[in-house]
ROTOR-971016 format. One record per residue (C-alpha): residue in one letter; x, y, z; residue number from 1. Coordinates in steps of 0.5 Angstrom, whole numbers, padded with zeros to 4 digits. Layout:
# ROTOR-971016
 r     x     y     z   k
 A     X     Y     Z NUM
...
This chain:
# ROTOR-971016
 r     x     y     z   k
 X  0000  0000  0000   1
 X  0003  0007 -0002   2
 X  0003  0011  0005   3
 X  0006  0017  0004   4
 X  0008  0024  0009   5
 X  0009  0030  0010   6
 X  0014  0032  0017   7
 X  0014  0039  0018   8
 X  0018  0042  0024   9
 X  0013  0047  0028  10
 X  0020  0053  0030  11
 X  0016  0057  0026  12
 X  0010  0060  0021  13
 X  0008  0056  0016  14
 X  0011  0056  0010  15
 X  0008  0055  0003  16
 X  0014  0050  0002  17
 X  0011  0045  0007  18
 X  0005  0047  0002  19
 X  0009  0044 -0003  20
 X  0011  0039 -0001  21
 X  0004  0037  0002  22
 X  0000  0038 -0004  23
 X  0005  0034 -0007  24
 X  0005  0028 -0003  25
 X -0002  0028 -0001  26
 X -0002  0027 -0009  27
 X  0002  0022 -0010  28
 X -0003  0018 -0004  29
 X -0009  0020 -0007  30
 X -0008  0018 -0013  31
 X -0006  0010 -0012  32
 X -0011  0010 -0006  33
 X -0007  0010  0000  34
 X -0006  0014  0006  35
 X -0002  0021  0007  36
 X  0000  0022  0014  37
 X  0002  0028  0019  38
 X  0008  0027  0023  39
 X  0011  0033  0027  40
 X  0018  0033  0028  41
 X  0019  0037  0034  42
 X  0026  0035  0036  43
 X  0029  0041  0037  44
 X  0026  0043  0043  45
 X  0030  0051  0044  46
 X  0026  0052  0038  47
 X  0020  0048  0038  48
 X  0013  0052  0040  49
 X  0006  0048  0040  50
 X  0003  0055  0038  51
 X  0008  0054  0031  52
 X  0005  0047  0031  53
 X -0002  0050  0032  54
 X -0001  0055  0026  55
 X  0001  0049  0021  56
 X -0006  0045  0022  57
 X -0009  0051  0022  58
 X -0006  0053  0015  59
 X -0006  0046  0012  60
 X -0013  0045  0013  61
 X -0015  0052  0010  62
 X -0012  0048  0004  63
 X -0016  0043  0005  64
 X -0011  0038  0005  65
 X -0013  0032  0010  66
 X -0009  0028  0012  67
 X -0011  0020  0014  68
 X -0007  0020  0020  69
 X -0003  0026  0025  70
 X -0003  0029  0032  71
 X -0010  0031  0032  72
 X -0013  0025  0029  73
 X -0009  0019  0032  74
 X -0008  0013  0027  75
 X -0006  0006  0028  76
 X  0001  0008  0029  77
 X  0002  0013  0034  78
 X  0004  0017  0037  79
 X  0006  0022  0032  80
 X  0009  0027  0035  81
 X  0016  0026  0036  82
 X  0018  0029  0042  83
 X  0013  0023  0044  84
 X  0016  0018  0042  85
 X  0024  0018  0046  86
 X  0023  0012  0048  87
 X  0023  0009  0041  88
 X  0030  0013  0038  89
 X  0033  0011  0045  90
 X  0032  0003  0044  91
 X  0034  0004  0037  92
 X  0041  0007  0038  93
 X  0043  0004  0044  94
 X  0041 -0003  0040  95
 X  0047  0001  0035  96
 X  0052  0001  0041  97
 X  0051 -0006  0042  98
 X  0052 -0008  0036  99
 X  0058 -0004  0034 100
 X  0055  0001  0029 101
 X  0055  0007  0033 102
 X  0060  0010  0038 103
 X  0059  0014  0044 104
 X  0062  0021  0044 105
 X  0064  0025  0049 106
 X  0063  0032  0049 107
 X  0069  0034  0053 108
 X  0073  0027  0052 109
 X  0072  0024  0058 110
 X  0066  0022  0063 111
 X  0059  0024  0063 112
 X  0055  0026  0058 113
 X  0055  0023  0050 114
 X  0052  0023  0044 115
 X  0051  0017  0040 116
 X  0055  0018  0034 117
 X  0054  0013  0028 118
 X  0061  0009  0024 119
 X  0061  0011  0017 120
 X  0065  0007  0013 121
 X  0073  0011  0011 122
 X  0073  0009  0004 123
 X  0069  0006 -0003 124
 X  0063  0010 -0005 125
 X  0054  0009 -0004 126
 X  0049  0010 -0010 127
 X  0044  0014 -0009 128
 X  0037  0012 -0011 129
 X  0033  0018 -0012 130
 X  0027  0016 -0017 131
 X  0028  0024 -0021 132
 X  0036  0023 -0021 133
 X  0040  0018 -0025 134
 X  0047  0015 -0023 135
 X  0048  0019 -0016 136
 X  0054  0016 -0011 137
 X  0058  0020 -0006 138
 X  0064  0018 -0003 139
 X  0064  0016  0004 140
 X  0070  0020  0005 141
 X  0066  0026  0005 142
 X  0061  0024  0009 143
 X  0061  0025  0017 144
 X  0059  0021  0023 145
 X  0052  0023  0023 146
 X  0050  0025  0031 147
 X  0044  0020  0032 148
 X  0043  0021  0039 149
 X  0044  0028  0042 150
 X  0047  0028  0049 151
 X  0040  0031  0052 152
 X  0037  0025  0050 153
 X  0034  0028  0044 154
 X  0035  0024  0038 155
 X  0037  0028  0031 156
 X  0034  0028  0025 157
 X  0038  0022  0021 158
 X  0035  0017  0027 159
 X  0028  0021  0028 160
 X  0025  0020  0021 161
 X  0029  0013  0020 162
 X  0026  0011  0025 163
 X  0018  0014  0024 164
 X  0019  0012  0017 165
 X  0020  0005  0018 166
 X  0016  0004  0024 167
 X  0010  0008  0020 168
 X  0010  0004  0014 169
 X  0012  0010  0010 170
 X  0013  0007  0003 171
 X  0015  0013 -0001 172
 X  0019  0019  0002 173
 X  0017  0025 -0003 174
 X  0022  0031  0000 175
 X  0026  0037 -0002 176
 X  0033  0036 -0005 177
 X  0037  0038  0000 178
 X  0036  0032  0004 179
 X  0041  0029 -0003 180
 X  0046  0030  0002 181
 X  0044  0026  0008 182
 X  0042  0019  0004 183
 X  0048  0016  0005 184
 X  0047  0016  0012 185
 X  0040  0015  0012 186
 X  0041  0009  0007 187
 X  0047  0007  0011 188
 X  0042  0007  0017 189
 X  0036  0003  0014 190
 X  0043 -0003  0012 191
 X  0044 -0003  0020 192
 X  0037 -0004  0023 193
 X  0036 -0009  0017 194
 X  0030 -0006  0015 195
 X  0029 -0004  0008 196
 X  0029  0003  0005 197
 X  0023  0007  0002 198
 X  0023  0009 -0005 199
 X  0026  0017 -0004 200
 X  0024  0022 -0009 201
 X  0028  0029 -0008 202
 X  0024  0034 -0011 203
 X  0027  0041 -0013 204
 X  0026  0046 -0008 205
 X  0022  0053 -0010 206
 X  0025  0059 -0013 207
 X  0025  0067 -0013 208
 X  0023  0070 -0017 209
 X  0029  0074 -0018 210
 X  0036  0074 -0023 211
 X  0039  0068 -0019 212
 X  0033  0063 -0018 213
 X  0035  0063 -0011 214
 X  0032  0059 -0005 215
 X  0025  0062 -0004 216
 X  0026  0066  0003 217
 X  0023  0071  0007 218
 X  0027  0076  0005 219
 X  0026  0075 -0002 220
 X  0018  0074 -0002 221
 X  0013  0073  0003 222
 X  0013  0066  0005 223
 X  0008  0065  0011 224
 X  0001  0061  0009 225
 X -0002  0065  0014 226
 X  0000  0071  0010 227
 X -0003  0070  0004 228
 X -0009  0067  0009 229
 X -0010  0075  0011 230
 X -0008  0078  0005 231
 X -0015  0075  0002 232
 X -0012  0069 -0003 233
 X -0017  0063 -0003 234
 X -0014  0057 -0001 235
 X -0017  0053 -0007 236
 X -0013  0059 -0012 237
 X -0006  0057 -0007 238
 X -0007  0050 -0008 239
 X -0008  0051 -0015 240
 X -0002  0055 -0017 241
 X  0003  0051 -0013 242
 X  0000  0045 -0017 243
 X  0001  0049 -0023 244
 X  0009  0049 -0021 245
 X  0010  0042 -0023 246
 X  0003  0041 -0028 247
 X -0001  0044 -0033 248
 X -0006  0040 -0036 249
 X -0006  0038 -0043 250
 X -0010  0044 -0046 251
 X -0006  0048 -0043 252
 X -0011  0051 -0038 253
 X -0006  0054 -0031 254
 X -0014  0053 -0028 255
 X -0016  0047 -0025 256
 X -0018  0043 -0019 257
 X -0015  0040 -0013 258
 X -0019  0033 -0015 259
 X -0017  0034 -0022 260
 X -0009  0035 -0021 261
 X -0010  0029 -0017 262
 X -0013  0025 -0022 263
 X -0007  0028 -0027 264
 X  0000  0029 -0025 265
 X  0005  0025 -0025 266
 X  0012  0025 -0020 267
 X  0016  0022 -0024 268
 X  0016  0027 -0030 269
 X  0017  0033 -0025 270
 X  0022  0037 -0027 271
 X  0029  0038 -0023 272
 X  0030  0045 -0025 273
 X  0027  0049 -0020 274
 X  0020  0053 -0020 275
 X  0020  0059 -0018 276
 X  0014  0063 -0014 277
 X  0012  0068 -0018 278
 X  0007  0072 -0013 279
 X  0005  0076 -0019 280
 X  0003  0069 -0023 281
 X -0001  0068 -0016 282
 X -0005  0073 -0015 283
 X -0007  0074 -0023 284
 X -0009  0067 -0021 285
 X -0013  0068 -0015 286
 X -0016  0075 -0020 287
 X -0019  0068 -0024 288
 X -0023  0066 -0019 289
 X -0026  0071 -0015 290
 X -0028  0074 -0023 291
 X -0030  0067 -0025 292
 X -0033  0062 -0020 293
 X -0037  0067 -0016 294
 X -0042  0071 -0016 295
 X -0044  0079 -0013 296
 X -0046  0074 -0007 297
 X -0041  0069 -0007 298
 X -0036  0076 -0006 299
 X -0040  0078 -0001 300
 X -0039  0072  0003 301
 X -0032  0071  0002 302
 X -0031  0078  0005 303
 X -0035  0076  0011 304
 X -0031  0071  0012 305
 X -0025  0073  0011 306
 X -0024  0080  0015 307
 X -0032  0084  0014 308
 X -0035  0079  0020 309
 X -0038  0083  0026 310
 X -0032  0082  0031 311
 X -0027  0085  0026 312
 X -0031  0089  0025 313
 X -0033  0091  0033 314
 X -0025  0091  0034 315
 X -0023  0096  0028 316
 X -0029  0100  0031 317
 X -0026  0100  0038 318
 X -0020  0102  0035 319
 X -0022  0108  0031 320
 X -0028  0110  0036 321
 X -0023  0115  0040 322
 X -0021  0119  0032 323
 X -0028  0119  0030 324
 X -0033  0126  0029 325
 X -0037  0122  0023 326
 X -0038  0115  0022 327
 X -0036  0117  0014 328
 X -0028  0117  0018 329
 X -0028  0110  0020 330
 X -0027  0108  0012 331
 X -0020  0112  0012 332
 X -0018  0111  0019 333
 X -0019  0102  0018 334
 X -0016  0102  0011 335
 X -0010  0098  0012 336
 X -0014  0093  0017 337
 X -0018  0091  0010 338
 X -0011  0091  0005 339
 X -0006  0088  0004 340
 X  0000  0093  0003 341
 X  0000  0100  0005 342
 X  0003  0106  0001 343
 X  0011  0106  0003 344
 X  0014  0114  0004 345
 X  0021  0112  0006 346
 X  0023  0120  0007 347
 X  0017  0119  0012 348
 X  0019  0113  0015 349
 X  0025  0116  0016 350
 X  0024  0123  0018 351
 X  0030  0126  0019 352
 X  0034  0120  0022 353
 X  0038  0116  0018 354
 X  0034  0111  0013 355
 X  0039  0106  0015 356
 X  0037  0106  0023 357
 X  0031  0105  0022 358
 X  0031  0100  0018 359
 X  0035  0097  0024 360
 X  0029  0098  0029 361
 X  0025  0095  0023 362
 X  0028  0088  0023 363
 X  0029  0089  0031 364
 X  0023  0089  0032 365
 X  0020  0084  0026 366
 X  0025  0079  0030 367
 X  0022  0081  0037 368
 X  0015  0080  0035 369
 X  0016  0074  0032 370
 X  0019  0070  0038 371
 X  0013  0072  0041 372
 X  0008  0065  0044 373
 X  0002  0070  0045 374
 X  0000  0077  0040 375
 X -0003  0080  0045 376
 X -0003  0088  0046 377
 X  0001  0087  0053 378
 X  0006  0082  0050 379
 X  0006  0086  0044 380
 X  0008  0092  0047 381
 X  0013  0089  0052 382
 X  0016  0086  0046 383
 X  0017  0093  0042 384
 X  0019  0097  0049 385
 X  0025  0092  0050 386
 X  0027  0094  0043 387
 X  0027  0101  0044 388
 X  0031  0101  0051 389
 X  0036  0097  0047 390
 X  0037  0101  0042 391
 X  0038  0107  0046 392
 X  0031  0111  0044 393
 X  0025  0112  0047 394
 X  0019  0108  0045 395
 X  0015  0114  0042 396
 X  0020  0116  0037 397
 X  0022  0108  0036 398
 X  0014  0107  0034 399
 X  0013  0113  0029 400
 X  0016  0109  0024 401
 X  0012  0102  0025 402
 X  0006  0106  0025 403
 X  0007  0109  0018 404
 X  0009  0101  0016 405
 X  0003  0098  0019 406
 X -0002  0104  0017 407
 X  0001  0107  0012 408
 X -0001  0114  0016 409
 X  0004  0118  0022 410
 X -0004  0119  0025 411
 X -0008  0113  0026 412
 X -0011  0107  0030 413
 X -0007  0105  0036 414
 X -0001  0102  0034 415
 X -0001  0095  0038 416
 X -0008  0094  0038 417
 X -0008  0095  0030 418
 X -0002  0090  0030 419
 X -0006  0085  0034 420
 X -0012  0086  0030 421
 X -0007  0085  0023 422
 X -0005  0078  0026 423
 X  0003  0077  0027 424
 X  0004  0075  0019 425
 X  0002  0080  0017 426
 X  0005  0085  0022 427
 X  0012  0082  0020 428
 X  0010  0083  0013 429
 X  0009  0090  0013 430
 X  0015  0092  0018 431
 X  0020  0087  0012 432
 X  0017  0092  0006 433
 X  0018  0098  0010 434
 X  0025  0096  0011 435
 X  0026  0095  0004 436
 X  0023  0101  0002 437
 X  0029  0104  0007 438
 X  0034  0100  0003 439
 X  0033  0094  0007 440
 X  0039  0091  0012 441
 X  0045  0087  0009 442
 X  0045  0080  0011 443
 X  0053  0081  0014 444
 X  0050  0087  0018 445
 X  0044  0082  0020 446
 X  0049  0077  0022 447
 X  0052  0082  0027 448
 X  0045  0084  0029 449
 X  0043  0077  0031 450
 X  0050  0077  0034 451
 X  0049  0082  0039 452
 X  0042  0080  0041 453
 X  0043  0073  0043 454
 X  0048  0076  0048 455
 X  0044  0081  0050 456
């Protein structure tokens, strides 16, 4: 039986890769009647969050991708969230110690705590099996003894997902290219245990839409599907364009359900150049269907349904009452609640101070709110006044700029409820195109930002 899954780390939002990867293994399933499965890989305990893990559901829902065994729906092989499952990985390395396939390694070279380290061969070259990729081998000479077991007793990826692959039946691992590098660890793993390897198909990653065809990022492009969730693109126009990235029908036609690239697409014939995601494409897509499969009616639901429901409604009302004089003002001063982007002045969002500081408060602040588990006001503003003391100014000239990126006016609804009200996406994706309009803030300087704040 085809059982095929999807393994998402929840250390932060959503990503439309884990889209991709997910429409492309729920088809895969889907089409040979198997089972699509949702694991969490939620190993990295500094990074892991359940509220990431939260986020990740919700989005793939909202795309309308189920899945057949998971966290919240249980399955004949549970549980499947790792972090449930140390028992299992711990057995399994300390059966690789005893067989002598694996090591300890202690940290500071004598007693106390260790890793389990696997033993790599010193010499030869192994095949590759890649169902999209003739004749890869790699020397075992350029390939490390991978860490399986940390000294925490948290295992690594290479034993985590060997381990849950196996154990879970997966027969197929349809994941990105970048995992080509670790199957020599992975195979030389399954050989140890003596169990029999799935089929692995590394598919390509996706690509800005910039000159180098570059790994889509953040910086390049938005990412977040509960951004695009609140920018207002329907989950079937997603599904249907990261469809069309790896198939077309024969017609031609870029338009088609999520039934019928089920019905159609073929993995194996996936090309391994690289698809790039061009927002520009999504959101004439996305213009396709609210033009073609909805009535005057049918707009007026979505639009209920997406941010015209009464308790957004009450919220932006709440926000706006304090400036209002006539009800005709509520239109300007809650705009940008109802907007994907606002107008950008960078000779505003300055104001006199240098562009390139600014942009640094911008960043600062991003990366404050996004390590933030809960978006409400207090935690908002304790985030951002943190921010501001670190920098060296005081929290009302540091936020001048945040409210011109989130509303687009030096004057308008109070900032970290209007903030809380947009969602912590959206936030973030304003304060990142606001930075931009500046100039942005170079990856080397970036370095030394973060440098500096994990020691602060």
């Amino acid at each position: 039986m085809t059982r095929t899954r999807i393994a998402p780390s929840p250390t932060g939002d959503p990503h439309v890769g884990t889209a991709y990867q997910a429409l492309l293994n729920y088809g895969f399933a889907r089409q040979r009647g198997g089972a699509f499965i949702l694991r969490i890989e939620d190993t990295d305990q500094a990074r892991s969050k359940r509220a990431f893990e939260t986020a990740i559901l919700r989005s793939l829902r909202w795309l309308g991708l189920a899945w057949d065994e998971g966290p919240d729906v249980g399955g004949p092989f549970a549980p499947y969230r790792q972090s449930d499952r140390l028992d299992s990985y711990r057995e399994v390395a300390e059966g690789l110690l005893r067989d002598g396939r694996a090591y300890r390694d202690y940290a500071d070279g004598e007693g106390g705590a260790f890793a389990i380290r696997l033993r790599t061969p010193t010499s030869g070259r192994i095949a590759l099996p890649d169902r999209l990729r003739a004749g890869l081998s790699k020397d075992w000479e350029s390939v490390d003894d991978p860490v399986l077991l940390k000294s925490d007793g948290f295992p690594t990826y290479h034993l985590a997902n060997v381990v849950d692959d196996h154990r879970m039946e997966i027969s197929d691992v349809i994941r990105g290219e970048e995992w080509i590098a670790s199957l020599p660890k992975h195979l030389l793993l399954y050989e140890a245990l003596g169990w029999e390897p799935p089929a692995f198909w590394h598919v390509p990653l996706l690509r800005n839409n910039d000159r180098n065809r570059s790994k889509l990022s953040k910086r390049r492009s938005p990412t977040s599907l509960d951004f695009y969730r609140d920018a207002g693109f329907l989950p079937e126009a997603l599904v249907n364009f990261l469809g069309m990235l790896v198939w077309t029908r024969a017609s031609g036609e870029e338009k088609f359900s999520l039934e019928e690239f089920v019905a159609r697409f073929d993995l194996a014939s996936i090309s391994v150049a690289g698809a790039v995601f061009d927002t520009g494409k999504l959101a004439w897509l996305n213009g396709r269907y609210l033009r073609e499969d909805y009535d005057p009616v049918g707009i007026a639901a979505l639009l209920r349904r997406w941010r015209y429901d009464d308790r957004t409604l009450e919220q932006a009302a709440a926000l706006a009452q304090p400036r209002m004089k006539t009800l005709g003002d509520f239109g300007p001063l809650t705009a940008h609640f109802f907007a994907d982007e606002t107008p950008l002045d960078p000779a505003l969002l300055a104001r006199g101070r240098d562009a390139s500081e600014v942009a640094e408060w911008l960043l600062l602040a991003e990366w404050a709110l996004e390590g933030l588990d809960d978006f409400t006001e207090a935690a908002v503003h304790a985030a951002l006044r943190g921010v501001a003391e670190s920098v060296g100014v005081k929290l009302g000239p540091f936020t001048r700029p945040l409210y011109l990126a989130i509303s687009g006016s030096a004057a308008s609804t109070p900032l970290f409820g209007s903030m809380v009200l947009l969602g912590s996406s959206m936030t973030r994706m304003r304060l990142r195109r606001a930075r931009a309009a500046l100039g942005g803030v170079s990856r080397k300087r970036q370095k030394k930002l973060r440098a500096r704040r994990s020691t602060a």
